[in-house]
C-alpha positions as CSV (number, residue, x, y, z in Angstrom):
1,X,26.4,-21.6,10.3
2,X,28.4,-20.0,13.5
3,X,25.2,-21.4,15.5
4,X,25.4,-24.9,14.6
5,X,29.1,-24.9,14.9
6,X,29.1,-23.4,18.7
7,X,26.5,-26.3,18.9
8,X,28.8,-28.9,17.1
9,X,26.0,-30.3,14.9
10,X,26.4,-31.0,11.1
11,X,22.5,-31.1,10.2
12,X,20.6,-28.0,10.0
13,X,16.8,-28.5,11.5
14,X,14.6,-29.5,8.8
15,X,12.0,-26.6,10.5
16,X,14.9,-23.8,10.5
17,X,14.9,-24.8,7.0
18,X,11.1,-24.8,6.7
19,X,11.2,-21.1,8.4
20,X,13.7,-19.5,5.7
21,X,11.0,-20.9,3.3
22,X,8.0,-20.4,4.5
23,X,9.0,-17.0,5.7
24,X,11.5,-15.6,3.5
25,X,10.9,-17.9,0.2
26,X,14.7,-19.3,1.0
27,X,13.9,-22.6,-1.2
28,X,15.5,-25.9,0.0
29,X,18.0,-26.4,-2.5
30,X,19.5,-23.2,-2.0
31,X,19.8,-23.5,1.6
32,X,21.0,-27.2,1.0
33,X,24.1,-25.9,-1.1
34,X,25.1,-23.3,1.2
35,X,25.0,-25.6,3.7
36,X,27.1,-28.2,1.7
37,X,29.6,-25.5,0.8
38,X,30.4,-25.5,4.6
39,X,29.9,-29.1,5.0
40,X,26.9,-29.5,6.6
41,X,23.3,-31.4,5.9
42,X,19.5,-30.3,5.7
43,X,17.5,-32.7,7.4
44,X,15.1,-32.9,4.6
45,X,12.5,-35.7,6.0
46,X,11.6,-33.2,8.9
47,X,11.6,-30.2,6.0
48,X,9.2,-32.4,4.1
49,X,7.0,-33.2,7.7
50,X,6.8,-29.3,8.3
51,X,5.5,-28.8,4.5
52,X,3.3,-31.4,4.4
53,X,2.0,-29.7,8.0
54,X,1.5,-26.8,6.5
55,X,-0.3,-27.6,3.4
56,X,-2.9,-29.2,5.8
57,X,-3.1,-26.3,7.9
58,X,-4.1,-24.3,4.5
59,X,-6.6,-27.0,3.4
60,X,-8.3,-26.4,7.2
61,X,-8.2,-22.6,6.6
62,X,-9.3,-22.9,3.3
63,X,-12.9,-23.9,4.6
64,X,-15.2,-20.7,4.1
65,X,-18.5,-20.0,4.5
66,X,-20.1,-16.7,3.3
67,X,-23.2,-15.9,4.8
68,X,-26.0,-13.4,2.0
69,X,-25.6,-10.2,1.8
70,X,-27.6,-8.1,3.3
71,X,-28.1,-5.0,1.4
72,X,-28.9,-1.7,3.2
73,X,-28.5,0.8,0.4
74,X,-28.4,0.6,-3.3
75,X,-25.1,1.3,-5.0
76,X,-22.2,0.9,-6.3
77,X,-18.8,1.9,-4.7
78,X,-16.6,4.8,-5.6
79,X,-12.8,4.4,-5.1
80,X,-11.4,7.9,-3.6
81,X,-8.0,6.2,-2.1
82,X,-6.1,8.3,-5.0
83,X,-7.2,11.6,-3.8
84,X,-7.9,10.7,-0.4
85,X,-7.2,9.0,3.1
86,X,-10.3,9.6,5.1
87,X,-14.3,10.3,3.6
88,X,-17.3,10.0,4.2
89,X,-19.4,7.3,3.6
90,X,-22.2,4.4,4.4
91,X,-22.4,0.9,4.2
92,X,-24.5,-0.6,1.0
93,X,-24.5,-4.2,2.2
94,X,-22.8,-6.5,4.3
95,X,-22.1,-10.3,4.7
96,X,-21.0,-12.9,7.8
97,X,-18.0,-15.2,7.1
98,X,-17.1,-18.3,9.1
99,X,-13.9,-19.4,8.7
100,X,-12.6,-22.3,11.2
101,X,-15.0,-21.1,13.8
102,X,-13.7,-17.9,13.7
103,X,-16.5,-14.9,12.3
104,X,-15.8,-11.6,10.9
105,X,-17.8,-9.6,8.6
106,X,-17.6,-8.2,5.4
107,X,-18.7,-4.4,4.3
108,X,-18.7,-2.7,0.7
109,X,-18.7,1.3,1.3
110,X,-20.4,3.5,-1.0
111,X,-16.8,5.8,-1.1
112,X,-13.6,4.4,0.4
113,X,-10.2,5.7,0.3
114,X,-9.6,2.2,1.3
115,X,-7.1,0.4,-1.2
116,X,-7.8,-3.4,-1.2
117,X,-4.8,-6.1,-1.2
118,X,-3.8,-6.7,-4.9
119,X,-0.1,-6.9,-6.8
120,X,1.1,-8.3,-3.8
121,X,0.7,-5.3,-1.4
122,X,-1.7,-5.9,1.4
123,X,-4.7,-4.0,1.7
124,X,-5.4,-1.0,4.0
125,X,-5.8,-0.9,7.8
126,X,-7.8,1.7,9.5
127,X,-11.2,2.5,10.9
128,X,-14.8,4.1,10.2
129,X,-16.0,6.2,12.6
130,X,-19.5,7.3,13.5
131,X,-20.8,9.6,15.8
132,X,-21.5,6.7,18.1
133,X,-18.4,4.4,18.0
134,X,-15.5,3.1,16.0
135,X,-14.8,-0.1,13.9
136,X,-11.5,-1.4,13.2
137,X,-11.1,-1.9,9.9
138,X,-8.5,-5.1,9.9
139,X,-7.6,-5.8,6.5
140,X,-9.0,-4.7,3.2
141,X,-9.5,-7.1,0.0
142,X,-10.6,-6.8,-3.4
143,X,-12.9,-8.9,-5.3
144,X,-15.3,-8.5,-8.1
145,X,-13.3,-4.8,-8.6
146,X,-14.5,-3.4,-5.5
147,X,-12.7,-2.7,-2.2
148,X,-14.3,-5.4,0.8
149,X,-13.2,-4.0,4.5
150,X,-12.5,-6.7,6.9
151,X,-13.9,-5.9,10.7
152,X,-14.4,-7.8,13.6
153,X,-18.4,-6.9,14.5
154,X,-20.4,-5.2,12.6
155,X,-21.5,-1.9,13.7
156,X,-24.4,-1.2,16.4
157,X,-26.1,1.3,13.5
158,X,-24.8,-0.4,10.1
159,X,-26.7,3.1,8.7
160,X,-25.2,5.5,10.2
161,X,-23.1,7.8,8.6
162,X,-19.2,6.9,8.9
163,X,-15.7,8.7,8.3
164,X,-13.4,5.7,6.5
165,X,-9.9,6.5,7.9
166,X,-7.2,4.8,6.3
167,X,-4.0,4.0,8.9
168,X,-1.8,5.8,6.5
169,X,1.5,4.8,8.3
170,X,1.0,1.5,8.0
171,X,-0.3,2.2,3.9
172,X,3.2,4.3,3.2
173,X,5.0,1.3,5.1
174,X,3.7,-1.2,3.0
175,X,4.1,1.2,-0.2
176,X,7.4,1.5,0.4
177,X,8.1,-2.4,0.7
178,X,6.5,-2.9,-2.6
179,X,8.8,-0.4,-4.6
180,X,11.7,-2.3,-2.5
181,X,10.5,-5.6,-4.1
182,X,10.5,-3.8,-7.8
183,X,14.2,-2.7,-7.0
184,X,14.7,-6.1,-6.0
185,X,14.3,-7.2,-9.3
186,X,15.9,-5.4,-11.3
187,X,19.0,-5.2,-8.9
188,X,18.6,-9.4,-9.2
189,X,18.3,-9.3,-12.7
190,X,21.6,-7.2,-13.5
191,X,24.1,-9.6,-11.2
192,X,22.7,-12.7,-12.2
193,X,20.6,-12.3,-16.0
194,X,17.2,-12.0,-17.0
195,X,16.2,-15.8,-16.4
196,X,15.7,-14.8,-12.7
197,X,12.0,-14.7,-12.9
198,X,10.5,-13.1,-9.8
199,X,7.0,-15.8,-8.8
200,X,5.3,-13.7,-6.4
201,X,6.4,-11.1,-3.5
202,X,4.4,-9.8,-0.7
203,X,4.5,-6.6,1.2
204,X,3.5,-6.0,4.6
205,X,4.3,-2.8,6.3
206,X,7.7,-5.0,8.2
207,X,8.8,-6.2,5.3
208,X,8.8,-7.7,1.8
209,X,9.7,-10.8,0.3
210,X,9.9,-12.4,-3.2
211,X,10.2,-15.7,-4.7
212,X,12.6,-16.0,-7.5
213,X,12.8,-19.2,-9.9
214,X,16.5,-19.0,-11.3
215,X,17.2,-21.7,-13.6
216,X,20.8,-22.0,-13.4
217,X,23.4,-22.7,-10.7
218,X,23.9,-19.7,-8.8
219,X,27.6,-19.1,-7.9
220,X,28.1,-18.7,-4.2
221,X,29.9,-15.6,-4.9
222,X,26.6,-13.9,-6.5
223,X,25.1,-15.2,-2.8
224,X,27.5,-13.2,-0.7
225,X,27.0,-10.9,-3.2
């Protein structure tokens, strides 16, 4: 607000509006009342241009294409990540992805401490380490119950025998985002009643965010609040 008034506009940008969305899950009619408490406007044709952007940008990024795997060991995988940050382990099989143009690969470990993105925490960082090189590890997923690690190229000897090392500063960062989310909630529920219903969150190790549907008028003192 003290920005557009040292600027002597009455409209906010309808892609400032888009970034407190898109970023922050600020909804539009939220920021539309704020704004019309301290009479100014959205400018909600360029909000809906920046959404409709971004939905296309999804449907682009959506296009995947999973190569077969291509099994090295027989297996199943063992989740250690309770007990452990770093362990020893070898690669059962792996798998090329394409995804607009861009390839990555995909490995299941025999043991992984590992933890795999799920509840709305993102999965580990970290690296395995052989006796001849290292691999970044640059995200972790799950899918079919099993950890998938993320890395750039696959390694020179895909059967050697690695050391999984989990980044664990970025893990306890994350962690600690995701209990700020929980807090969130219930501090949300208590000032403004148990019909704010929390729609997703994520948490990254910089920060969380959540997405509340609240189906009453919120009172602007409950903003400042």
């Amino acid at each position: 607000m003290d920005e557009l008034k040292a600027q002597g506009k009455k409209q906010l940008d309808g892609r400032e509006a888009f970034r407190l969305f898109d970023t922050y899950g600020f909804p539009l009619d939220l920021t539309e009342l704020i704004c019309r408490e301290n009479g100014y406007t959205v400018d909600e044709k360029q909000f809906d241009n920046e959404m409709a952007l971004q939905k296309e940008r999804a449907r682009n990024a959506a296009v995947v294409e999973n190569g077969d795997w291509v099994v090295l060991k027989e297996g199943e995988q063992e989740f250690v990540g309770y007990d452990y940050t770093e362990h020893e382990c070898h690669v059962l099989r792996y798998r090329k992805v394409t995804q607009k143009k861009n390839s990555f690969f995909e490995l299941v470990l025999d043991y992984t401490p590992f933890y795999g993105e799920m509840g709305g925490q993102v999965g580990d960082q970290g690296v395995l380490v052989s006796e001849d090189e290292t691999i970044s590890v640059i995200d972790t997923k799950r899918e079919n119950s099993q950890s998938i690690h993320i890395v750039k190229e696959l390694p020179k000897n895909a059967e050697a025998e690695f050391m999984a090392c989990v980044d664990t500063d970025k893990r306890d960062a994350s962690a600690a985002n995701h209990t700020a989310t929980h807090l969130l909630d219930y501090a949300l529920k208590q000032v403004l009643g148990e019909h704010a219903e929390q729609k997703g969150h994520t948490s990254v190790p910089t920060l969380c965010a959540s997405t509340y549907l609240i189906s009453r008028r919120l009172p602007t003192r409950n903003c400042v609040r």
